[in-house]
C-alpha positions as CSV (number, residue, x, y, z in Angstrom):
1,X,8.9,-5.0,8.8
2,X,10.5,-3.1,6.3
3,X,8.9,-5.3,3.4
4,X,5.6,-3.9,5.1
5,X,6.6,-0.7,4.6
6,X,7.3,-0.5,1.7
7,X,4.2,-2.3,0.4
8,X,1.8,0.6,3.0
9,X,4.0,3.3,0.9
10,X,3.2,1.7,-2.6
11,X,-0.4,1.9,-1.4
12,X,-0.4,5.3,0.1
13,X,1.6,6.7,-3.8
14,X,-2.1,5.6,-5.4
15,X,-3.0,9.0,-5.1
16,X,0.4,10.4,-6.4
17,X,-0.2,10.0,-10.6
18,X,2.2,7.5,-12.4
19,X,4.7,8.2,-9.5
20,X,7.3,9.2,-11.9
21,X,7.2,5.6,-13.2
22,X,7.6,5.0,-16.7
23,X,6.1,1.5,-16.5
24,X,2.9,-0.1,-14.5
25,X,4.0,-1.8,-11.7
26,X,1.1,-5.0,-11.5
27,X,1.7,-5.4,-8.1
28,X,1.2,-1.3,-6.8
29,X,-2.0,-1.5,-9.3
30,X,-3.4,-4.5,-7.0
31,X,-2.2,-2.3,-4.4
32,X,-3.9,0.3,-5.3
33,X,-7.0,-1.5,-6.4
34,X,-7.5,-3.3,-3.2
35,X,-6.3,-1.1,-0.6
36,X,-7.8,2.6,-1.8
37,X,-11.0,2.0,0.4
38,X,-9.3,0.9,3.3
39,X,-6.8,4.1,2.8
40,X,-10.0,6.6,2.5
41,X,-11.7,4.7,5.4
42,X,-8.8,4.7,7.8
43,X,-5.8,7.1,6.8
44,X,-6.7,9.7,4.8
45,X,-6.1,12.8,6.8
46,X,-2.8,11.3,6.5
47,X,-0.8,12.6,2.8
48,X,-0.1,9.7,1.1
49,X,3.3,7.7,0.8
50,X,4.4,9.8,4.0
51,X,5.5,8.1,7.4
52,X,1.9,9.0,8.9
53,X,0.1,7.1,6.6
54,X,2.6,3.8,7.3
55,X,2.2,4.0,10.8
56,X,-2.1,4.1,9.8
57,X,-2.3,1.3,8.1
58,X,0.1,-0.1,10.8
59,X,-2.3,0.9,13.0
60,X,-5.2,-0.6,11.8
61,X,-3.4,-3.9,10.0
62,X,-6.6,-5.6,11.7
63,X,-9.3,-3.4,10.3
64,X,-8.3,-3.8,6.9
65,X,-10.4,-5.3,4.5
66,X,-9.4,-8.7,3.0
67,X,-8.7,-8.1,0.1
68,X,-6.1,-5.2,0.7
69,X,-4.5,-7.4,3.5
70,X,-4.1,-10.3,1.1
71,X,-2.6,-7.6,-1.7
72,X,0.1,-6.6,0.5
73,X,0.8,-9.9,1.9
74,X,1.2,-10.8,-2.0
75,X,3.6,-7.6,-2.3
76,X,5.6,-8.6,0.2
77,X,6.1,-11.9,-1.0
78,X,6.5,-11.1,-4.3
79,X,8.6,-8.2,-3.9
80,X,10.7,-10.1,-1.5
81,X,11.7,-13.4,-4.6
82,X,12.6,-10.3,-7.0
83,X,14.7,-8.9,-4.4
């Protein structure tokens, strides 16, 4: 679980600018790109990157589009070989 939540975090910082990161992480960009809609449709009278917003997108793991669910399964996979 905690690869899951760090991936919901990276998708709920979209909203933060840059992050404080000096360098584009690809894999928060597909994060960001995939799962923005489902973060507007179901979470966002949550502030993003918080603990509310996790538990959201925990909440609704089965209401999420495709395409976001198959970003942060790639995130977690991903993220999970560099680590």
């Amino acid at each position: 679980m905690p690869r899951l939540r760090t991936a919901l975090l990276a998708a709920g910082l979209f909203a933060l600018p840059g992050a404080g990161l000096a360098q584009t992480n690809p894999l928060r960009e597909v994060l960001k790109l995939n799962c923005t809609g489902d973060y507007l449709e179901h979470c966002s009278e949550h502030p993003p990157g918080g603990p509310a917003v996790e538990a959201c997108f925990r909440a609704n793991l089965k209401k999420l589009s495709p395409d976001c669910a198959s970003a942060i399964t790639r995130y977690k996979r991903e993220t999970k070989v560099r680590h």
